[in-house]
N, C-alpha and C positions, 0 to 999 in steps of 0.2 A: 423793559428792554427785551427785545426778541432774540432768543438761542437759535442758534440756527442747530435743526436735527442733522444727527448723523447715523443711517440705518445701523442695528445692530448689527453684531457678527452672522447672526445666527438670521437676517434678513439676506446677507450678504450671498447667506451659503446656500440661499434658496436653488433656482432652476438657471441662473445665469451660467453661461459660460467660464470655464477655468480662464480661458484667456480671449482678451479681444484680439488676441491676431488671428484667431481662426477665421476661416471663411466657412461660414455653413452651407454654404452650395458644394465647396470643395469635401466637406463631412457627408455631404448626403453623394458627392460621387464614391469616394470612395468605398461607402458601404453599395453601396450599386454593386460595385469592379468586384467586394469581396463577396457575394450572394452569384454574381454569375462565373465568377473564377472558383469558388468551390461548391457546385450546384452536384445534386448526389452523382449526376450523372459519370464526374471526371473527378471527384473526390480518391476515389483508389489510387488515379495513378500520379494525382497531388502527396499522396500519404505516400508512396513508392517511389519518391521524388525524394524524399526528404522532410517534404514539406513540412516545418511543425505548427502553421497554423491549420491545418488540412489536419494531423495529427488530433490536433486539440478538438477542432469541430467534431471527428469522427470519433472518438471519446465522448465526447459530449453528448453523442449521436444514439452510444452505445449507453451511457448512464439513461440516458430517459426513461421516462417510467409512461411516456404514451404511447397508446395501442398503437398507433399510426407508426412511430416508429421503431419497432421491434421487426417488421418483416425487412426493413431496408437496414438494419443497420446486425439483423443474422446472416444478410448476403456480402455484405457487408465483411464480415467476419469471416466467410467463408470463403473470397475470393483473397484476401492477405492471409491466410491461414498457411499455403504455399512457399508464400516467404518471411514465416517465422520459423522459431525453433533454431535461429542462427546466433544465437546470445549465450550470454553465461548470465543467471540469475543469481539473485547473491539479496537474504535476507536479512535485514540489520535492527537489532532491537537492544532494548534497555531500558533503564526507570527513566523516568522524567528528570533530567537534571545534569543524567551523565554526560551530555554532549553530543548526541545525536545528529544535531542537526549540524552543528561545525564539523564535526569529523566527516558526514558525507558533503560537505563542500569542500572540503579537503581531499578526501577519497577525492571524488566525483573530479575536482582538478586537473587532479597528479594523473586520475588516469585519460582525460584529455592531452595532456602533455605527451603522455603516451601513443595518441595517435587513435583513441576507443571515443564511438559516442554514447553519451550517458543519458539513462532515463532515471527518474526520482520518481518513485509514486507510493502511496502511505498506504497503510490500511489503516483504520479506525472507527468502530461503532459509535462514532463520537454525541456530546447531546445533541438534541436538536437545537436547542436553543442557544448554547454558547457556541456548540461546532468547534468542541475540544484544543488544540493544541496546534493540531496538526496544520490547518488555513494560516497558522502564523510561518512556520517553514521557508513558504516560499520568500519571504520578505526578508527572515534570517536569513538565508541564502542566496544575497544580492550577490556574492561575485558570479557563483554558477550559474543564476538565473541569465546573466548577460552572454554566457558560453554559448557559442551558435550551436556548437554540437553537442550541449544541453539541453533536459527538458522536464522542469520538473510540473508534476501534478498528483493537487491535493484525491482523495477519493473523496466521493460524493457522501458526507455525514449524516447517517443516519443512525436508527437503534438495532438495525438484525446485520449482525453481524456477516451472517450467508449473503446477503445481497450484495453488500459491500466487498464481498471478496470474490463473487462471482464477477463485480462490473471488474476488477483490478486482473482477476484471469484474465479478462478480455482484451482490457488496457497493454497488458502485457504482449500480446498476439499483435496489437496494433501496431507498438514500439519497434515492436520486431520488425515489423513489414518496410518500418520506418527508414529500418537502418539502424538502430541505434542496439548497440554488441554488449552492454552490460547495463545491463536493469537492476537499480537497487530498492529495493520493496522495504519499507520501512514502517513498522507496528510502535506501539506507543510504551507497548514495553509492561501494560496490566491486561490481566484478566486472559480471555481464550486466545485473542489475536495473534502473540507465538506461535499459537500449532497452528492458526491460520493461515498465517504467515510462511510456517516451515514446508506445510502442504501446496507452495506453491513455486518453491526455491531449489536449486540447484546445494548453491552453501546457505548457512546460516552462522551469522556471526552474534555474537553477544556482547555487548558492549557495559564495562564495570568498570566502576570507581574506587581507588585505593583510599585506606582512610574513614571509608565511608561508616565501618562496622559490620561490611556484612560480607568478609572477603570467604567467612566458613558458614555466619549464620543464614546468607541469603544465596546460599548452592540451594538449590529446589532441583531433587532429583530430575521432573520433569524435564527444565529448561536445560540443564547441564549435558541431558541427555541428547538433544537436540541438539546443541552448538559443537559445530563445526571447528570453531577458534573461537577465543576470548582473549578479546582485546582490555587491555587494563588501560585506560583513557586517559587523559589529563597527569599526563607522564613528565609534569613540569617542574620547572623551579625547587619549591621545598618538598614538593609532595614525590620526588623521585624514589626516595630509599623506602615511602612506603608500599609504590609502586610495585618495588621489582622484592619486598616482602611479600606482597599479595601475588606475583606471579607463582613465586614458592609455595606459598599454600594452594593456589588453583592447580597445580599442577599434581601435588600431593594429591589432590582430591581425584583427580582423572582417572590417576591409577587404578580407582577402587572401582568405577563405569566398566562396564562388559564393552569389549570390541562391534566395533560396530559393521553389520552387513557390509559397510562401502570397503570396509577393510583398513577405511582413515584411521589416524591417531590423530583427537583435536590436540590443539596448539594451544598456549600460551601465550602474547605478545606485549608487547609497550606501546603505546603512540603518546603523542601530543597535535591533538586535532590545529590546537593554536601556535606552536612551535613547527609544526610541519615536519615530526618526527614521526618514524616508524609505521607510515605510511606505505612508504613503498617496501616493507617489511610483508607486510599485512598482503598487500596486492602478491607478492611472490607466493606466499602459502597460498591463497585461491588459485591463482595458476600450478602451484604444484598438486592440489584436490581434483583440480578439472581434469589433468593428465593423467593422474592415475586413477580415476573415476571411469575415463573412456579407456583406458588399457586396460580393464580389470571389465569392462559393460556394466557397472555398476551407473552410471551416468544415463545411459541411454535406457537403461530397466527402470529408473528410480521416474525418471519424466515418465513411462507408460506409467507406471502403478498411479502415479500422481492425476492424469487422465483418468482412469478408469475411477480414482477415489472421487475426480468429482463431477464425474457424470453420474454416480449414487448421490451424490450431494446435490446435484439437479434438481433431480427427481424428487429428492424428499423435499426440496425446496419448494418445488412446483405444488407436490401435495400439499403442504402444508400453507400455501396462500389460497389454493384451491379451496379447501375446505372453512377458513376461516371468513374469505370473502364471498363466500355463495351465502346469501341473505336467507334463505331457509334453515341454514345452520346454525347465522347467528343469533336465531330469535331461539332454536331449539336450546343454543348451547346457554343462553340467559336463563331457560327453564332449569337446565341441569345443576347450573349453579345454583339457583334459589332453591332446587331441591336440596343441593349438599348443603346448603346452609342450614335451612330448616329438621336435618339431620334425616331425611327421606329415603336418601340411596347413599351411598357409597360411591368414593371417586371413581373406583376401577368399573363400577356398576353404570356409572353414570355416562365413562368414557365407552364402554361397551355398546350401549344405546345410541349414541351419536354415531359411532363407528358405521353402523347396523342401519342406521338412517341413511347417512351421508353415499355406502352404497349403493340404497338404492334409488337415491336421486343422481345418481353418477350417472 
């Protein structure tokens, strides 16, 4: 008796179409319509429009790593440049777990409701091969994602950290140009990417979990120093009384931090990302920082010093791709190594000698 076959799933999932209603003629016009509707010529003032798939392209524009487009997408940058710097930035971090990404669909919301357009963009050195955390966000964040006057985007995962936060300066500039008045930049909450992060922000908020254990053991001078406000998160149900115990001790702890240049005192708060509490608590402290940030010019000093930090950060950046991908280098710098290995020279000796080379192939 003959079976009749039925292809597998996994035959099914080959190169066919998700659905037979599409017409492929109509797939191939309408990618026609999107190549000469955002063709680089008229792209600026698609992005000046609003526009966010113009947005996204020009991002995408600005990520690339080919030579070709680095001179169109610096001009690029430098014609929207005019109309950025009209936003309030606002950096938002935490471990892995505390609710990151519900609380900025939540933020990100409330302040839609408000009348602001919202930008979402990450930093993260993430791996290359899983591509960390952060590519899931957008999917957690299906209500915002569907907000017109939302726009979130992952940053491009890779391992150097510099590169990834230079494409996100950019992204930021772009936003701006966009239209969109609060940009919330979002780090993954380990490692350097805080002062990354903090290096590119207006506020910086922290985001902590009550209960967790770590409301004295995990104040890390650096990050506490940094934040702006901390939010004690997931202010819900049972876990309330532990909540507004952990406020009490974060707030003890502030006491002991030196004043800070803006002349701020950080805050304390409560939310529930999933209750939709103390949200709009949260948004009045960043508008009460911004006010008296620009009534005091602590605001508008804090963005140059931030400029100047990374046009040093450029450079060193630039140097340091320079020298590692000029192929004279890297066959000298394999030498130097099997010399330290073989116990021949010394690191500082051996960096010496490269140094000493590398200028005068410059």
């Amino acid at each position: 008796m003959n079976k009749k076959k039925h292809p597998s799933a996994l035959h099914e999932s080959g190169s066919k179409p998700t659905s037979a209603n599409v017409n492929p003629k109509s797939v191939e016009r309408i990618r026609a319509s999107r190549k000469q509707k955002f063709s680089e010529e008229n792209l600026l003032q698609q992005l000046l429009g609003g526009n966010k798939t113009a947005l996204g392209r020009a991002i995408t524009l600005v990520e690339s790593n080919q030579f070709s487009h680095r001179e169109k997408a610096q001009k690029l940058l430098e014609a929207a440049l005019p109309y950025s710097q009209k936003s309030i930035r606002i950096g938002i971090t935490g471990v892995p777990g505390v609710g990151k990404s519900t609380f900025i669909e939540s933020f990100g919301s409330y302040l839609i409701q408000q009348g602001k357009k919202v930008a979402v963009l990450a930093v993260d050195p993430s791996s290359s091969v899983s591509h960390g955390s952060i590519l899931g966000d957008k999917t957690r964040m299906e209500n915002l994602v569907k907000e017109d006057h939302a726009f979130i985007r992952p940053s491009a995962s890779g391992t150097s950290l510099g590169g990834v936060a230079k494409k996100t300066r950019e992204s930021i500039i772009l936003c701006e140009a966009a239209g969109f008045d609060v940009i919330l930049i979002e780090t993954v909450g380990v490692g350097q990417s805080e002062t990354t992060v903090h290096s590119m922000t207006d506020f910086f908020l922290l985001l902590k979990l009550a209960g967790a254990g770590d409301e004295l053991q995990g104040i890390k001078r650096g990050i506490i120093e940094m934040a702006d406000a901390i939010v004690i998160n997931k202010a819900d149900g049972d876990n309330i009384k532990q909540a507004r115990e952990a406020k009490l001790e974060f707030n003890r702890a502030l006491q002991l931090y030196p004043a800070k240049e803006s002349g701020w005192k950080p805050k304390v708060s409560l939310s529930s990302a999933l209750e939709q509490t103390g949200i709009d608590n949260v948004w009045e402290l960043i508008k009460e920082f911004e006010k008296q940030g620009k009534e005091n010019g602590f605001f508008l000093k804090n963005r140059k010093e931030q400029n100047k930090f990374w046009l040093l950060q450029t450079i060193n950046e630039h140097l340091k791709n320079r020298f590692y991908q000029n192929p004279v280098m890297k066959k000298e710098l394999e030498t130097q190594l099997k010399a330290i290995e073989e116990n021949k020279v010394t690191a500082f000796a051996a960096a010496g000698l490269l140094l000493k080379k590398f200028e005068n192939i410059s």
